[in-house]
mmCIF file as Biopython writes it, N, C-alpha, C and O atoms, coordinates in Angstrom:
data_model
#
loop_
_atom_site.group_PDB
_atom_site.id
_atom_site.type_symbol
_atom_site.label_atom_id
_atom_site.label_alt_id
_atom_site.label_comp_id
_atom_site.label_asym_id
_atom_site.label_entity_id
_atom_site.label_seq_id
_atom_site.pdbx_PDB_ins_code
_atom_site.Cartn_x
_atom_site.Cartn_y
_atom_site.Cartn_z
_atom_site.occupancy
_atom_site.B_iso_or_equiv
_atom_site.auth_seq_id
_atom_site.auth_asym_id
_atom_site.pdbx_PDB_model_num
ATOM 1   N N  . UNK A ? 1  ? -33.100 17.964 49.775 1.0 0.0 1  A 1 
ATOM 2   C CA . UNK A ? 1  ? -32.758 17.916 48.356 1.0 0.0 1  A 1 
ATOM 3   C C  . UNK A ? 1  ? -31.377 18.501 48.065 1.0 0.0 1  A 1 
ATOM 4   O O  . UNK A ? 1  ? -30.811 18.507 46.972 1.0 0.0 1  A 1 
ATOM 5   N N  . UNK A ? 2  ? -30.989 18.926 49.065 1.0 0.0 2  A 1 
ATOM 6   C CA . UNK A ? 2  ? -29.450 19.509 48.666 1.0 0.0 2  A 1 
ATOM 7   C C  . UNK A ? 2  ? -28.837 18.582 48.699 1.0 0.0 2  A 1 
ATOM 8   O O  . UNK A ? 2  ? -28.198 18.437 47.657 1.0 0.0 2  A 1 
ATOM 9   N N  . UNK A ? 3  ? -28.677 17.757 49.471 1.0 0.0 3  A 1 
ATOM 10  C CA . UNK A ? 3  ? -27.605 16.484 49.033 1.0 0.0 3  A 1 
ATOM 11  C C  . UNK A ? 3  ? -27.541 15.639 47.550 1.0 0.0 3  A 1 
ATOM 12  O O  . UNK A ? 3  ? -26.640 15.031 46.972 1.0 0.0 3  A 1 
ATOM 13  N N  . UNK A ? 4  ? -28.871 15.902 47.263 1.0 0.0 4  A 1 
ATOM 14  C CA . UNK A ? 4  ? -29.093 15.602 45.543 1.0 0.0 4  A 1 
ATOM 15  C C  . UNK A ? 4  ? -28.272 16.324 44.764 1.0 0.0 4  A 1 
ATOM 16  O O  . UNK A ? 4  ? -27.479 15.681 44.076 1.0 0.0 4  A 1 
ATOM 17  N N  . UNK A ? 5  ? -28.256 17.835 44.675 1.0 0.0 5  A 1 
ATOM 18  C CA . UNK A ? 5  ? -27.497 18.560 43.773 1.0 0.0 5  A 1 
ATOM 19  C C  . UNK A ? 5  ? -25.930 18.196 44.559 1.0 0.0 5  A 1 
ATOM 20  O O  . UNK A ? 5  ? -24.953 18.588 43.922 1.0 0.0 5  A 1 
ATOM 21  N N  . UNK A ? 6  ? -25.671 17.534 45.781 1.0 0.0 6  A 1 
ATOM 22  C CA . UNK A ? 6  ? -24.437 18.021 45.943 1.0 0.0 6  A 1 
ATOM 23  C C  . UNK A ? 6  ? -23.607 16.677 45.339 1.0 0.0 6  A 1 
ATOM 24  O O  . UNK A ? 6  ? -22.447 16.691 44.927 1.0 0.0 6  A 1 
ATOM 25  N N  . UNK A ? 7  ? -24.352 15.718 45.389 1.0 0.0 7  A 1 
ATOM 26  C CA . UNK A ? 7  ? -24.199 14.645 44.454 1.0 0.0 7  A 1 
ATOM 27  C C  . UNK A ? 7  ? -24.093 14.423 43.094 1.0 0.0 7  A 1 
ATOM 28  O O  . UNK A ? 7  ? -23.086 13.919 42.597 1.0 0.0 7  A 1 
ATOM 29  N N  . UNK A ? 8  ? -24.996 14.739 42.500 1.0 0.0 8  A 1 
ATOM 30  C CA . UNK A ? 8  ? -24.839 14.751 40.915 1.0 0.0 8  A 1 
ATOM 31  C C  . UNK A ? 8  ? -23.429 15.296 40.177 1.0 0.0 8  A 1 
ATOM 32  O O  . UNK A ? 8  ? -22.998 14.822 39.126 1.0 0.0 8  A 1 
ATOM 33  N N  . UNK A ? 9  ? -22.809 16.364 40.918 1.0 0.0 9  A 1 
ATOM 34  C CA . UNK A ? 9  ? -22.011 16.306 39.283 1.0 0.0 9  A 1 
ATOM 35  C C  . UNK A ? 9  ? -20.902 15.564 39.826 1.0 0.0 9  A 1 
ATOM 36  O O  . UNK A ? 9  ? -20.299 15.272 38.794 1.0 0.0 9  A 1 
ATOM 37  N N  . UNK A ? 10 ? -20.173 15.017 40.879 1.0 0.0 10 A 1 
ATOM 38  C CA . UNK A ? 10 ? -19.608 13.570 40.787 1.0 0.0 10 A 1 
ATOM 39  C C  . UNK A ? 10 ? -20.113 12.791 40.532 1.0 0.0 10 A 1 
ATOM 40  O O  . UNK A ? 10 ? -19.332 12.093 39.885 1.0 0.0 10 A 1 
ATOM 41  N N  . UNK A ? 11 ? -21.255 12.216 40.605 1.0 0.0 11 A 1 
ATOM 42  C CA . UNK A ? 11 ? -22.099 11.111 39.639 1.0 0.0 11 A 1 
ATOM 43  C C  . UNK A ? 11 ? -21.439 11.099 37.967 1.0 0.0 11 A 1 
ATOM 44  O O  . UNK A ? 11 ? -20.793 10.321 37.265 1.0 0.0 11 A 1 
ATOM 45  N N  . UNK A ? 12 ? -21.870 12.070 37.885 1.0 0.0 12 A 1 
ATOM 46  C CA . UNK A ? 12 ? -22.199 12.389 36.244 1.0 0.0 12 A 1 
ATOM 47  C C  . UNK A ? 12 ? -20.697 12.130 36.068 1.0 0.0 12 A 1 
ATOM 48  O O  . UNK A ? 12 ? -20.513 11.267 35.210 1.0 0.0 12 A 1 
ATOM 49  N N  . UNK A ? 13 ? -19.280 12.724 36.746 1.0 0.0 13 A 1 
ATOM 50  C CA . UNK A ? 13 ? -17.872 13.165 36.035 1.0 0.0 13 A 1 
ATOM 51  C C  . UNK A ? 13 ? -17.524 11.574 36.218 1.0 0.0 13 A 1 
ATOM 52  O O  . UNK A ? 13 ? -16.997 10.991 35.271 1.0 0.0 13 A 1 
ATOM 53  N N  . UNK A ? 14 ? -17.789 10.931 37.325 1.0 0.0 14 A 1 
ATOM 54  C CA . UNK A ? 14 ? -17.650 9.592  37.149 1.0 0.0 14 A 1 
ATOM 55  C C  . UNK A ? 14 ? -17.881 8.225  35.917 1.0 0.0 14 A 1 
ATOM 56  O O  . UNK A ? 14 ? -17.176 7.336  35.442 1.0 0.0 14 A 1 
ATOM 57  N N  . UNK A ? 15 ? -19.687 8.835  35.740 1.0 0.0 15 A 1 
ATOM 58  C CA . UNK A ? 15 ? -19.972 7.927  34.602 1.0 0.0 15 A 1 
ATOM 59  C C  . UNK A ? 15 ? -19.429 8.041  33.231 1.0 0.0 15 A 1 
ATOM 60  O O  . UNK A ? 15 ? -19.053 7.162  32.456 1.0 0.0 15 A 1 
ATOM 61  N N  . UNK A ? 16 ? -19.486 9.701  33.077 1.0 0.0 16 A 1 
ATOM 62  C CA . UNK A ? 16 ? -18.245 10.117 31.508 1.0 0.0 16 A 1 
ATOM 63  C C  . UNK A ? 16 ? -16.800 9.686  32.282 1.0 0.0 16 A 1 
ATOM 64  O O  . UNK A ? 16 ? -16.196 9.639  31.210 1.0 0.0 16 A 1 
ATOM 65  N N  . UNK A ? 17 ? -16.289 9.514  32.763 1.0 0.0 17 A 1 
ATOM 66  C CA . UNK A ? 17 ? -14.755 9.330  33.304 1.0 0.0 17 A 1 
ATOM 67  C C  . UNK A ? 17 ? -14.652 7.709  33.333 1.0 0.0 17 A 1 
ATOM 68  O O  . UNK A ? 17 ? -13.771 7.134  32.695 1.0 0.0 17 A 1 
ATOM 69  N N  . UNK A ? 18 ? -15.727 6.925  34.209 1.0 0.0 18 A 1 
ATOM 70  C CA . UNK A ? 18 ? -15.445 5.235  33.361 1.0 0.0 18 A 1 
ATOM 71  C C  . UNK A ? 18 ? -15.800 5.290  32.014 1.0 0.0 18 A 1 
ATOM 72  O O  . UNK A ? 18 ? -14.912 4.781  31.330 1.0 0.0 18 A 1 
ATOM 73  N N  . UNK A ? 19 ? -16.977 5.806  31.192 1.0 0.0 19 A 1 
ATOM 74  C CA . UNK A ? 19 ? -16.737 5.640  29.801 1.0 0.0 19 A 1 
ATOM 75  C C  . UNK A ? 19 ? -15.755 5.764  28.721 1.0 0.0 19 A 1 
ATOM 76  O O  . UNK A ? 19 ? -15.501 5.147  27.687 1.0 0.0 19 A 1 
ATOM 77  N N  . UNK A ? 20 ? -15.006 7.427  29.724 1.0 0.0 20 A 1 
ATOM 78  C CA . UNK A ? 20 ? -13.590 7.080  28.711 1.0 0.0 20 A 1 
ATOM 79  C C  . UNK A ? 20 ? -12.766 6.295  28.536 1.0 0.0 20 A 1 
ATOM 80  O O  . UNK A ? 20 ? -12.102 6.158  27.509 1.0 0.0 20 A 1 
ATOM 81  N N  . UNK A ? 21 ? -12.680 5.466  29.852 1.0 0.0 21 A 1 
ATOM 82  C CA . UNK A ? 21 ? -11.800 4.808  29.988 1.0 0.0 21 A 1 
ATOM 83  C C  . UNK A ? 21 ? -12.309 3.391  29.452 1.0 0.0 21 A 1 
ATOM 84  O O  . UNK A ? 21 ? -11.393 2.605  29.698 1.0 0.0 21 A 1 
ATOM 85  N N  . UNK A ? 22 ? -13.148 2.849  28.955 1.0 0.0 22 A 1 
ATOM 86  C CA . UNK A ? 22 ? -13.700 1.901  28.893 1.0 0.0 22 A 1 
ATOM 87  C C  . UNK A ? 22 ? -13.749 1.901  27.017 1.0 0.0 22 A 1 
ATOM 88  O O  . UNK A ? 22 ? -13.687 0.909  26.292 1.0 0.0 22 A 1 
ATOM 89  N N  . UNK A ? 23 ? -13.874 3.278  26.621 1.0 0.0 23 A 1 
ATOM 90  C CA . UNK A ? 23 ? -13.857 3.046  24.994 1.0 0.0 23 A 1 
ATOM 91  C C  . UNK A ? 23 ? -12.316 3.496  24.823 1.0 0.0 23 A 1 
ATOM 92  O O  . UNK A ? 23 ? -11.956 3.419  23.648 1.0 0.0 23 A 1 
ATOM 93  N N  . UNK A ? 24 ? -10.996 4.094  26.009 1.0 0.0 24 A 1 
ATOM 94  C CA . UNK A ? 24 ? -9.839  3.410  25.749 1.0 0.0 24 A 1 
ATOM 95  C C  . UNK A ? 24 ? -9.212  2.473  25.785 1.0 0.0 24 A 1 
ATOM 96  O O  . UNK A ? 24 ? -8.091  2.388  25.283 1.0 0.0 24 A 1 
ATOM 97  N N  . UNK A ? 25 ? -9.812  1.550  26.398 1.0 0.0 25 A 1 
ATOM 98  C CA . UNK A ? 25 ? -9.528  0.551  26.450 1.0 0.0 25 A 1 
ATOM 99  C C  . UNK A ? 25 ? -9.599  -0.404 25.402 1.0 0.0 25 A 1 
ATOM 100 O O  . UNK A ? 25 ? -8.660  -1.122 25.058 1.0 0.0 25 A 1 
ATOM 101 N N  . UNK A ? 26 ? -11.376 -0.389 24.622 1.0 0.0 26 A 1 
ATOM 102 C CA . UNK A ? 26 ? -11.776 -1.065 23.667 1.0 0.0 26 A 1 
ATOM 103 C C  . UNK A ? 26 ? -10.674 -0.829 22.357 1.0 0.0 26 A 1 
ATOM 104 O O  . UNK A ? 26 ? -10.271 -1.715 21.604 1.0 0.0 26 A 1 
ATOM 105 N N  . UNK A ? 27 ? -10.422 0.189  22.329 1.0 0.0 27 A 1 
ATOM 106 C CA . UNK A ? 27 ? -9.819  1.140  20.976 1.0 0.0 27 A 1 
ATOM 107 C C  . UNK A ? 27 ? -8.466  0.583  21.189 1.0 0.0 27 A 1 
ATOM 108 O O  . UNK A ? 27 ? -7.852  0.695  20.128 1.0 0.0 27 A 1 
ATOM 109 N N  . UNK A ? 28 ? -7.831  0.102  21.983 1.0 0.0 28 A 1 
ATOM 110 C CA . UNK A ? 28 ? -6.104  -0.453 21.522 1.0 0.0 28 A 1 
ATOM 111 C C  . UNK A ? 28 ? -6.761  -1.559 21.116 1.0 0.0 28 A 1 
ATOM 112 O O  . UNK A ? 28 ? -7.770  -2.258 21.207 1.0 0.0 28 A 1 
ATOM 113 N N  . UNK A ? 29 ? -5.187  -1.297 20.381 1.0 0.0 29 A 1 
ATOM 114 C CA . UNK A ? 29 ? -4.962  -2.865 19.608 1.0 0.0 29 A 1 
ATOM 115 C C  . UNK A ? 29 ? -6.187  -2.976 18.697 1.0 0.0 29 A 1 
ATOM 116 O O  . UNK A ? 29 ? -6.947  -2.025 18.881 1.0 0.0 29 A 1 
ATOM 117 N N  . UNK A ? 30 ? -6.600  -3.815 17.800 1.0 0.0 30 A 1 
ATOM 118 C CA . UNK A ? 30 ? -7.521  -4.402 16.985 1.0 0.0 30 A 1 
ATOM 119 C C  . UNK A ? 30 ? -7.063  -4.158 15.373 1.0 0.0 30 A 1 
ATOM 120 O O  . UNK A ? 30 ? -5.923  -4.224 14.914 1.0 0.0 30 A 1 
ATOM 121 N N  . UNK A ? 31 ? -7.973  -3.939 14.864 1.0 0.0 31 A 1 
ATOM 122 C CA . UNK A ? 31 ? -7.555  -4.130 13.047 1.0 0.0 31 A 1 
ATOM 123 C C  . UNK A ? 31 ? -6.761  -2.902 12.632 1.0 0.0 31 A 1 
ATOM 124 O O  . UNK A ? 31 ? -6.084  -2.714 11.621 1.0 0.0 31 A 1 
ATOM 125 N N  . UNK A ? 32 ? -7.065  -1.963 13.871 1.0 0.0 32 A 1 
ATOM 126 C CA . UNK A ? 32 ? -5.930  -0.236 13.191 1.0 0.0 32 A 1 
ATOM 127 C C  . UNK A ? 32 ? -4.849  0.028  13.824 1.0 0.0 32 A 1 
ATOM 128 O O  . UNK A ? 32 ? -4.299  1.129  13.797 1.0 0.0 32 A 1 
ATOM 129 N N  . UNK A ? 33 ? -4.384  -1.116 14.549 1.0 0.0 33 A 1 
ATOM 130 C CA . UNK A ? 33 ? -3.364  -0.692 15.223 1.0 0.0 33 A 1 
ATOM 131 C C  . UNK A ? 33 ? -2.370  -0.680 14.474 1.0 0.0 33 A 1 
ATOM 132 O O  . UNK A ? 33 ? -1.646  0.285  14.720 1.0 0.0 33 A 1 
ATOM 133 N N  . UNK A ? 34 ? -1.948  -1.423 13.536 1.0 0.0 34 A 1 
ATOM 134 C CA . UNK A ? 34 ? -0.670  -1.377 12.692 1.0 0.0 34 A 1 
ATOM 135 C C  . UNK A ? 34 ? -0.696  0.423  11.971 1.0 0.0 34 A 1 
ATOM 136 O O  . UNK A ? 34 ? 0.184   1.251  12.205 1.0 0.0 34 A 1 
ATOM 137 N N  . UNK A ? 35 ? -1.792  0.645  11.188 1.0 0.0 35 A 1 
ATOM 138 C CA . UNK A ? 35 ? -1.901  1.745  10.617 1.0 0.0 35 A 1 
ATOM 139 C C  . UNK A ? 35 ? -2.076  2.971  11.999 1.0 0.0 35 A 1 
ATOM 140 O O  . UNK A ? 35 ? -1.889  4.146  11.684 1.0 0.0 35 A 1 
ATOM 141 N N  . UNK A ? 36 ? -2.327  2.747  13.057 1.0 0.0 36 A 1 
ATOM 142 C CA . UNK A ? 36 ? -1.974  4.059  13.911 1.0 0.0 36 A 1 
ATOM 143 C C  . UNK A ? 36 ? -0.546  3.920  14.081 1.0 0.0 36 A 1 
ATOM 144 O O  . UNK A ? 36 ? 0.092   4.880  13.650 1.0 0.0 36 A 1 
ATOM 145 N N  . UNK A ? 37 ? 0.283   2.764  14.711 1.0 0.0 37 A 1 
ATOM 146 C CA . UNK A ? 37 ? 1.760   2.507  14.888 1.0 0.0 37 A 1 
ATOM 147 C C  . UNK A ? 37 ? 2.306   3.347  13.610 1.0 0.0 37 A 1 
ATOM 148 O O  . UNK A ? 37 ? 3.038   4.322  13.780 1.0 0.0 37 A 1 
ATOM 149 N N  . UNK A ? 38 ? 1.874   2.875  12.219 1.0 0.0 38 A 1 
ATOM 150 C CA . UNK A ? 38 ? 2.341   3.650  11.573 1.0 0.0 38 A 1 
ATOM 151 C C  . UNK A ? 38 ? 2.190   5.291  11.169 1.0 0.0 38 A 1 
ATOM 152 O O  . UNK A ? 38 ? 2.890   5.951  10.400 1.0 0.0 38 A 1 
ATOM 153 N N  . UNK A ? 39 ? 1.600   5.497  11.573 1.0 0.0 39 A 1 
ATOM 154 C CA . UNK A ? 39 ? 0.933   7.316  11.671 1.0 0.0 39 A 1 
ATOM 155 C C  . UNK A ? 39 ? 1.950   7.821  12.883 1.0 0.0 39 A 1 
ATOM 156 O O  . UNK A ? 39 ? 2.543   8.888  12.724 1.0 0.0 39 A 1 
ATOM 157 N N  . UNK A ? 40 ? 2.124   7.137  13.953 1.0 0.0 40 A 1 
ATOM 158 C CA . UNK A ? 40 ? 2.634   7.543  15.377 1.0 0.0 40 A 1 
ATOM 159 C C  . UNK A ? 40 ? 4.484   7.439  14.390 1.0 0.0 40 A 1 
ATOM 160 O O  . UNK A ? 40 ? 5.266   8.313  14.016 1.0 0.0 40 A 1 
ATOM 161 N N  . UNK A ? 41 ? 4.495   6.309  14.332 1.0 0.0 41 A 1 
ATOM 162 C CA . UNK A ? 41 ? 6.283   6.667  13.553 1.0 0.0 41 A 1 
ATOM 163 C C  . UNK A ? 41 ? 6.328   7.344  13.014 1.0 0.0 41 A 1 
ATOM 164 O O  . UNK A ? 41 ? 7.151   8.118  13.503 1.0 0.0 41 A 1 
ATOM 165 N N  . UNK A ? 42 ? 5.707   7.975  11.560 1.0 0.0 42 A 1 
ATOM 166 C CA . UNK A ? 42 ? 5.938   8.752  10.710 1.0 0.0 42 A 1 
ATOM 167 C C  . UNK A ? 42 ? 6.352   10.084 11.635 1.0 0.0 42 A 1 
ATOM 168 O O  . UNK A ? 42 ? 7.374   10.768 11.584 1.0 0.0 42 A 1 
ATOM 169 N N  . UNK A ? 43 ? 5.274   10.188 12.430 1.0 0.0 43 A 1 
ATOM 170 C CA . UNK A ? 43 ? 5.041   11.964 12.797 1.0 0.0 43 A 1 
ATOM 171 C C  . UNK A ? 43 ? 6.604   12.006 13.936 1.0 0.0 43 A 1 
ATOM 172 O O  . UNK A ? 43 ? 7.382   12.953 14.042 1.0 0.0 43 A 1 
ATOM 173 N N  . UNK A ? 44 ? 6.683   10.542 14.725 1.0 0.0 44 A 1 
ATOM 174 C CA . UNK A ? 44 ? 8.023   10.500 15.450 1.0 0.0 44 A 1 
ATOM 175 C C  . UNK A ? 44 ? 9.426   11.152 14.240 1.0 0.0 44 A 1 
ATOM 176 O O  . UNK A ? 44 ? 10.100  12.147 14.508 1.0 0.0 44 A 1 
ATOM 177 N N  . UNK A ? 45 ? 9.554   10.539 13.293 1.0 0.0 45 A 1 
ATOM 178 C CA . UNK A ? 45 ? 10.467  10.374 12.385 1.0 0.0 45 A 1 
ATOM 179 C C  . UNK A ? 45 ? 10.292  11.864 11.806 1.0 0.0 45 A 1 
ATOM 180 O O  . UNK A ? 45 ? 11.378  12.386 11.558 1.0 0.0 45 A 1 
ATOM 181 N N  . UNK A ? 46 ? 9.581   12.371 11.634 1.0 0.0 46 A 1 
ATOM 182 C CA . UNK A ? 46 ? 9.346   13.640 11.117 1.0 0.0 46 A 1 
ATOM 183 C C  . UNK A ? 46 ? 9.628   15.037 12.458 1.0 0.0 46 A 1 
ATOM 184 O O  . UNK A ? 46 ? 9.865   16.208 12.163 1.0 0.0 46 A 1 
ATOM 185 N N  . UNK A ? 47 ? 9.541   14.611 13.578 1.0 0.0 47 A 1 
ATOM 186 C CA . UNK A ? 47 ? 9.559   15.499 14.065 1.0 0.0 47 A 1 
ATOM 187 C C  . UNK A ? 47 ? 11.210  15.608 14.401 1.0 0.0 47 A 1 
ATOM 188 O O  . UNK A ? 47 ? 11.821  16.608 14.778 1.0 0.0 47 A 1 
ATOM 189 N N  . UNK A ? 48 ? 11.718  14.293 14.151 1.0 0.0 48 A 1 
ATOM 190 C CA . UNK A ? 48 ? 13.146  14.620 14.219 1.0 0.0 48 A 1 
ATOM 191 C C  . UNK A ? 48 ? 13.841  14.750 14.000 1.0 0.0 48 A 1 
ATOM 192 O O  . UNK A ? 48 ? 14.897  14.989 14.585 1.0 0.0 48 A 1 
ATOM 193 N N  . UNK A ? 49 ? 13.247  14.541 12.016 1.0 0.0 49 A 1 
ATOM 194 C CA . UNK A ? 49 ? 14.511  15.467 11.018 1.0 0.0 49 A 1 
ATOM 195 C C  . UNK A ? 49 ? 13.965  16.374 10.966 1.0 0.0 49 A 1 
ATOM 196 O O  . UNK A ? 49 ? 14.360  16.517 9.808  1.0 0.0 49 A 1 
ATOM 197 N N  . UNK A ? 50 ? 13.169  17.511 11.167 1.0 0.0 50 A 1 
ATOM 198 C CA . UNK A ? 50 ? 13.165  18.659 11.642 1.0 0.0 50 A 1 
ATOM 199 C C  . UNK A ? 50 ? 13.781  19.149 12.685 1.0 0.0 50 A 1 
ATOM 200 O O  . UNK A ? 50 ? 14.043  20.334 12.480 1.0 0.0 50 A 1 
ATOM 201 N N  . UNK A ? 51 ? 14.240  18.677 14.018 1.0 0.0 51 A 1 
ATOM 202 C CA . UNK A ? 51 ? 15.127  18.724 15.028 1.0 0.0 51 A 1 
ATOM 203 C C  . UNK A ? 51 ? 16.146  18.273 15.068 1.0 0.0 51 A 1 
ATOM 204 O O  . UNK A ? 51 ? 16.619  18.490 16.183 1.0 0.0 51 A 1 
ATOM 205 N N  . UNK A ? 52 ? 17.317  17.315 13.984 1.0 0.0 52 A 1 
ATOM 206 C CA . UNK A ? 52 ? 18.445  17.180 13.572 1.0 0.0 52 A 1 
ATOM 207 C C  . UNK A ? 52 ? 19.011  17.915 12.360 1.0 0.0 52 A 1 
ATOM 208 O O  . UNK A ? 52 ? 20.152  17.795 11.914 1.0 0.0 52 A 1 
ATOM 209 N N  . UNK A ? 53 ? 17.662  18.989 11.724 1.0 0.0 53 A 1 
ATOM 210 C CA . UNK A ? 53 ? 18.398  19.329 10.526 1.0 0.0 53 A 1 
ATOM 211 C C  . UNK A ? 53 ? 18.724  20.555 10.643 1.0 0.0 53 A 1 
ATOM 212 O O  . UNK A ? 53 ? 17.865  21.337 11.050 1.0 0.0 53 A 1 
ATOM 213 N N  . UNK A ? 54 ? 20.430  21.171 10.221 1.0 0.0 54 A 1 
ATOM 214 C CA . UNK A ? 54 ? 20.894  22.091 10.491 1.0 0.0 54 A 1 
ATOM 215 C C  . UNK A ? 54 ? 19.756  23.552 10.050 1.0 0.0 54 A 1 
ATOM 216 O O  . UNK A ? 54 ? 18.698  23.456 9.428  1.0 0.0 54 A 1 
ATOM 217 N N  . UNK A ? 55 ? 20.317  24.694 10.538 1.0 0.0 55 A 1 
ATOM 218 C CA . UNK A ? 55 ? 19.462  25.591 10.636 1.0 0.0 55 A 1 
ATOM 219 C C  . UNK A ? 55 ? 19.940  26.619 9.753  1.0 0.0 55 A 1 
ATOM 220 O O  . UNK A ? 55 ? 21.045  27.137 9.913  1.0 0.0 55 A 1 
ATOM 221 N N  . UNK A ? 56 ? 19.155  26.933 8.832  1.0 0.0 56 A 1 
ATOM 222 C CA . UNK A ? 56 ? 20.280  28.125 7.940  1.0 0.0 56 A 1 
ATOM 223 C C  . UNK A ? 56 ? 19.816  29.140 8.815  1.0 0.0 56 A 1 
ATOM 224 O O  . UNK A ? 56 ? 18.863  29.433 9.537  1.0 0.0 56 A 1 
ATOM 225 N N  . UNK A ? 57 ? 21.131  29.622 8.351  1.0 0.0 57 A 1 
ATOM 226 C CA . UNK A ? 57 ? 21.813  31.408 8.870  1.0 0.0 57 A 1 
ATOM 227 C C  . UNK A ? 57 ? 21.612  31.258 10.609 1.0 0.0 57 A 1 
ATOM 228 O O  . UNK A ? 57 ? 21.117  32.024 11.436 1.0 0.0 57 A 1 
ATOM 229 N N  . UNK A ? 58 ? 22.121  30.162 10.705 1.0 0.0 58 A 1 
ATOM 230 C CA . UNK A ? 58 ? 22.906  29.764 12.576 1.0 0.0 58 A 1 
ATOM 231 C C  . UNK A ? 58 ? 23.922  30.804 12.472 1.0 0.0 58 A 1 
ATOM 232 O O  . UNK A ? 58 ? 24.305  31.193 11.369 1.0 0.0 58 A 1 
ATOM 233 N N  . UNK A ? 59 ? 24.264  31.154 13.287 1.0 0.0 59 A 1 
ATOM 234 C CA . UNK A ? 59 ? 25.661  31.817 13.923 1.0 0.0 59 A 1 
ATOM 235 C C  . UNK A ? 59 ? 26.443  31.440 14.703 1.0 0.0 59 A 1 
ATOM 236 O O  . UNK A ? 59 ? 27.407  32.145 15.001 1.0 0.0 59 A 1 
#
C-alpha cells in the first residue's frame, strides 16, 4: 500500500494542473474578450502615466 500513498498526490497535482489548463484555455477569447482587452489597456495606460509623470520635489 505504500506505493498507493506514493502515488496519489501526483495523481491529484496532475488532475487540478490539466484542469487549469483546460478552463484556460476555454476562457480566451469568447464574448469578454474585448471588455478584458479593454481592462488590460486601461491598467497598461495607467500604469504609465504614473511612470512618465514628473515627480514633485525631485532633486
Amino acid at each position: 500500500m505504500d506505493y498507493v500513498s506514493a502515488l496519489v498526490p501526483p495523481v491529484v497535482m496532475a488532475v487540478f494542473f490539466t484542469g487549469l489548463i483546460v478552463t484556460i484555455v476555454k476562457t480566451q477569447g469568447g464574448a469578454n474578450k474585448a471588455k478584458e482587452d479593454a481592462a488590460v489597456d486601461a491598467a497598461v495606460a495607467r500604469a504609465e502615466s504614473v511612470r512618465q509623470s514628473p515627480e514633485a520635489g525631485g532633486a
